[in-house]
N, C-alpha and C positions, 0 to 999 in steps of 0.2 A: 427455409432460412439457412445461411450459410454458417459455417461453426463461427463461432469467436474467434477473433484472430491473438496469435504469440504476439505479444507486443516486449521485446525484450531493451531495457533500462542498459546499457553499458558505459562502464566508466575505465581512465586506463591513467593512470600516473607515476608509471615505473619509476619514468628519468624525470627529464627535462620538458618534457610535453602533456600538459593539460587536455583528455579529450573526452568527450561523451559521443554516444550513438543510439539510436535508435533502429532496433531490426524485429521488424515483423515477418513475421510464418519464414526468416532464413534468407527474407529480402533490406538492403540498408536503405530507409527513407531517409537519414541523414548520418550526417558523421564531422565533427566539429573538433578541430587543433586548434589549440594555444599558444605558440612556442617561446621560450623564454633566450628573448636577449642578451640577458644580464652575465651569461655565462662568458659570451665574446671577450670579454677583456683580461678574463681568466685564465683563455689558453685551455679551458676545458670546464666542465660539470661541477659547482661547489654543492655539493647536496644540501647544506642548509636554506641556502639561498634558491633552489628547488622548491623548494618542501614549502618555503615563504609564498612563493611564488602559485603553487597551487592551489594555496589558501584560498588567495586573491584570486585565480580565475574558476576554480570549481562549478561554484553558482551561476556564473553567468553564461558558462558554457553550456553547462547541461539547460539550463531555459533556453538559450538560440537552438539546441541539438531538439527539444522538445518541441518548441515552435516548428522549427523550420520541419519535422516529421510529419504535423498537422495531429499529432496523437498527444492525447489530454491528460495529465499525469494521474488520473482516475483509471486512465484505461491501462497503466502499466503492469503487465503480469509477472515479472521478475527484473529484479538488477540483477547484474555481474558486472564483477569488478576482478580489474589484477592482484591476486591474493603474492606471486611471488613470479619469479624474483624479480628485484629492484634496489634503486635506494629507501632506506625502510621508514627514514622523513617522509621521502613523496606519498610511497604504498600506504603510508599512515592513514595520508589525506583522501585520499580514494576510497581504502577502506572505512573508514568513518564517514564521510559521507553516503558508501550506497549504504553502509547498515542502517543508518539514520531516516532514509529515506525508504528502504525496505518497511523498517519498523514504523513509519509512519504509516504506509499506505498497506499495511498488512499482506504483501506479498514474500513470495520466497526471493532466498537469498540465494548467491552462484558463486562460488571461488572459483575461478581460472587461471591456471597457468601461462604467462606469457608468451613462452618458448612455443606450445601448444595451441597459440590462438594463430601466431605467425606460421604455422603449418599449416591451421584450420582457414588462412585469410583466400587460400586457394578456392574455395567454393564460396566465395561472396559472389561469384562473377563468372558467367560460361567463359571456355570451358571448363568443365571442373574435371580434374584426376582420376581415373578407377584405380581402385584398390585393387592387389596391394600396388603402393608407388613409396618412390624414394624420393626426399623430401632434406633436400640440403639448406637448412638452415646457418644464415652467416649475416652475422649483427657486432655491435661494439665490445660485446660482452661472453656473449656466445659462437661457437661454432659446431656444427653439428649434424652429420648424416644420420636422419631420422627412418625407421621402416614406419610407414602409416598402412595398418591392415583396416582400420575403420575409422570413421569418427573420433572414437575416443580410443579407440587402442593404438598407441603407438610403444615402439622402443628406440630408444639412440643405442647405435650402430657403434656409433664413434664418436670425438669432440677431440678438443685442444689440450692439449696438455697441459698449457700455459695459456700464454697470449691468444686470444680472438684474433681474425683476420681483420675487422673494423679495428681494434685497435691497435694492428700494424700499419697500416692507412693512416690511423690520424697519429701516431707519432713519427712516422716515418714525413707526413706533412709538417711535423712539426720542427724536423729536426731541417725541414727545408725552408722553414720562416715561415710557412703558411698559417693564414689565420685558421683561428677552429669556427665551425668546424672543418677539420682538412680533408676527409676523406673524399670527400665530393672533388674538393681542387684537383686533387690528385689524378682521380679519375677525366676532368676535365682539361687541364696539361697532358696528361698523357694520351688524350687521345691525338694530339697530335706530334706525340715523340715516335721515337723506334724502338720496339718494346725487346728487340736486340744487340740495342749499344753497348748495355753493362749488365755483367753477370751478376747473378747472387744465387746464394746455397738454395737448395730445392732439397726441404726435409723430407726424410723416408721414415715414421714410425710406423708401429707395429699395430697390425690389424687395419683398423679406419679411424686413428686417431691421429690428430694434427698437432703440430708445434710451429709457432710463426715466433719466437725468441731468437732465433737464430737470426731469422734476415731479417730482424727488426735491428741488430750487433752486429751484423755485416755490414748493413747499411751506415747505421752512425758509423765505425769503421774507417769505411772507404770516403765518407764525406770528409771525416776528417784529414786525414791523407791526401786527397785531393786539393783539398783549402788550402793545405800547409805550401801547396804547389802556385796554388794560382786562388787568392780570395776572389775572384768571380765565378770563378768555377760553378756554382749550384744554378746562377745565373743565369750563365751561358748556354748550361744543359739541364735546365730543367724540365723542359715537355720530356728528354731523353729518361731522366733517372726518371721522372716518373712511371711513364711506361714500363719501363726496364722493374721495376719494382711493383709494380702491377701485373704484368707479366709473369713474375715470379711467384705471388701469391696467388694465380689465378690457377696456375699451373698445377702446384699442391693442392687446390681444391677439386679440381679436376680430374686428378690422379687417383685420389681415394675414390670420386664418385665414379669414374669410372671400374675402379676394383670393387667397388658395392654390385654397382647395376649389372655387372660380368658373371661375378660366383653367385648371386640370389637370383640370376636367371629375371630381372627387372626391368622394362622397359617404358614404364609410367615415370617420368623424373620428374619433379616440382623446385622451385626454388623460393627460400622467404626469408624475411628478417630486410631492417636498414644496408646492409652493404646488397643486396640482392638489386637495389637500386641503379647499383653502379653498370654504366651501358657497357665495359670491356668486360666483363663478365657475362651479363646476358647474350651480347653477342658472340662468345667462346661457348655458353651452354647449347644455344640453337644451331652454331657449328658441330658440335661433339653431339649433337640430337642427330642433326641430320647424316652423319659418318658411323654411327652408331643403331642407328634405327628406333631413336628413341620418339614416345611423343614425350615433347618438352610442357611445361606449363611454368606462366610466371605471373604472380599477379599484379595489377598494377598498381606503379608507384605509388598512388595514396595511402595503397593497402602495407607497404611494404614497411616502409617508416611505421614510427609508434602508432599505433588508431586504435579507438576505441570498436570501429565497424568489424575489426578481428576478434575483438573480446566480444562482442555482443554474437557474432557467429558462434563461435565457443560456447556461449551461454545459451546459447537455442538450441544446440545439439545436446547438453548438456539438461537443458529442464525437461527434452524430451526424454531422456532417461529418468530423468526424475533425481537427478544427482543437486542436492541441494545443501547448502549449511548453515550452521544458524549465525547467532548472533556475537557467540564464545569466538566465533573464527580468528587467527592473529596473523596480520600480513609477515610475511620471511623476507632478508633480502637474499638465501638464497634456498633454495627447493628441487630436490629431486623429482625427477617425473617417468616416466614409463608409459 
């Protein structure tokens, strides 16, 4: 008779995306988004209107994420959920419902780290990384060369000082009229500009940490400047600034990974988090893999965006240790990790 299968419950509502998952013994039989449009007219994320919004889809998501798994909510062996960071509206709703649902069906509970699941979203899917690898995480909120020596051991390398690279993306979109969300625009204008027409600063900090303040203020700047020349100006050249401002930020992410994977002697690289989406990026990492002798690994875009199929991996690696929490647990919107 074969053993009982991990049947693991995952729930995620950091931001703006409502999602549940279901993953057995490390495999995702489903995995269910919600996305909230209400943000659009906003120009960006209202967290209360979030937090509303998750109310409204929690329940219905995790039943389609249940169904469509074919697994009986009898047979679930743990939830996990996103314990941090977030906005603390959303995490609310997350957290209150897998406790709820823990507590009903007398299973253990799992706190996961966000940042941590999007590093872990690499082994949902051959191929998976050997350890140790480096694991450049880059999102709205986040930036961050991670060392992953297992499962659960990880340490950041480095991060931003200030600004995330997603959110030089989406206000450098913004400051071009593009609707939100912008970063994707940007990335799609620019694939067809010249990522050469116009310069912007390329920061140098110390060690493996980032700052993208600078040519996020270069950039309004020169638009402004530009404008006062010619008001069509952003118009005329936009596939150009895009690129050229893609370019830039691709370049600073690149530069630290490559002085990571150089001095720790690392040739495993991984990449995760929402901006990891963007194709000028992927396509510069598999260039810089193959000039470099790296194996590259990316996972794919469902995994890359919010999903709940990376928390529920997290939570399987995670019940396999036996790392559980109770009931007391209180969602952070923001948490250190290690």
């Amino acid at each position: 008779m074969s053993a009982t299968p991990v049947n693991i419950l995952a729930i995620e509502s950091s931001c703006d995306e409502t999602s549940a998952a279901v993953v057995q013994n490390g495999k995702v039989l489903s995995n269910l988004i919600a996305t909230q449009k209400v943000h659009e007219q906003y120009g960006g994320v209202v967290p209360e209107l979030a937090s509303r919004a998750h109310m409204q889809h929690i329940v219905p998501v995790v039943d389609v994420a249940l169904k469509q798994s074919g697994v009986d909510k009898k047979d679930i062996t743990a939830v996990a959920f996103t314990q941090a960071p977030g906005l603390i509206g959303s995490l609310l709703v997350g957290a209150c419902f897998a406790k709820s649902f823990a507590h009903a069906m007398d299973v253990p509970l799992i706190a996961v780290h966000h940042m941590q699941a999007h590093v872990l979203a690499h082994f949902i899917d051959d191929p998976k990384p050997e350890f140790p690898f480096l694991c450049l995480t880059v999102s709205g909120g986040h930036t961050q060369i991670v060392l992953c020596r297992s499962y659960l051991d990880m340490e950041v390398l480095g991060e931003t000082i200030d600004d995330a690279a997603g959110e030089a993306f989406d206000k450098t979109a913004k400051m071009l009229g593009l609707p939100y969300p912008g970063g994707p625009l940007v990335d799609k204008y620019g694939a067809l500009g010249d990522p050469l027409r116009f310069s912007f600063p390329v920061s140098s900090m110390e060690g493996y940490n980032f700052s993208f303040s600078g040519v996020k203020t270069a950039v309004l700047y020169f638009l402004q400047k530009q404008k006062k020349e010619n008001e069509n100006f952003v118009t005329e050249n936009l596939n150009d600034i895009c690129a050229s401002v893609q370019y830039t930020i691709i370049t600073m992410l690149m530069n630290k990974l490559r002085k990571a994977a150089k001095e720790l002697g690392i040739n495993h690289i991984g990449i995760a988090g929402g901006v990891s989406a963007n194709s000028a990026l992927r396509k510069t990492l598999l260039a810089e893999g193959e000039k470099n002798g790296w194996q590259v690994y990316i996972p794919k875009f469902e995994y890359c965006t919010d999903n709940a199929a990376m928390i529920g991996i997290t939570g399987y690696y995670k019940y396999l240790k036996g790392e559980f929490t109770d009931l007391n647990v209180s969602p952070s919107a923001r948490a250190t990790w290690s």
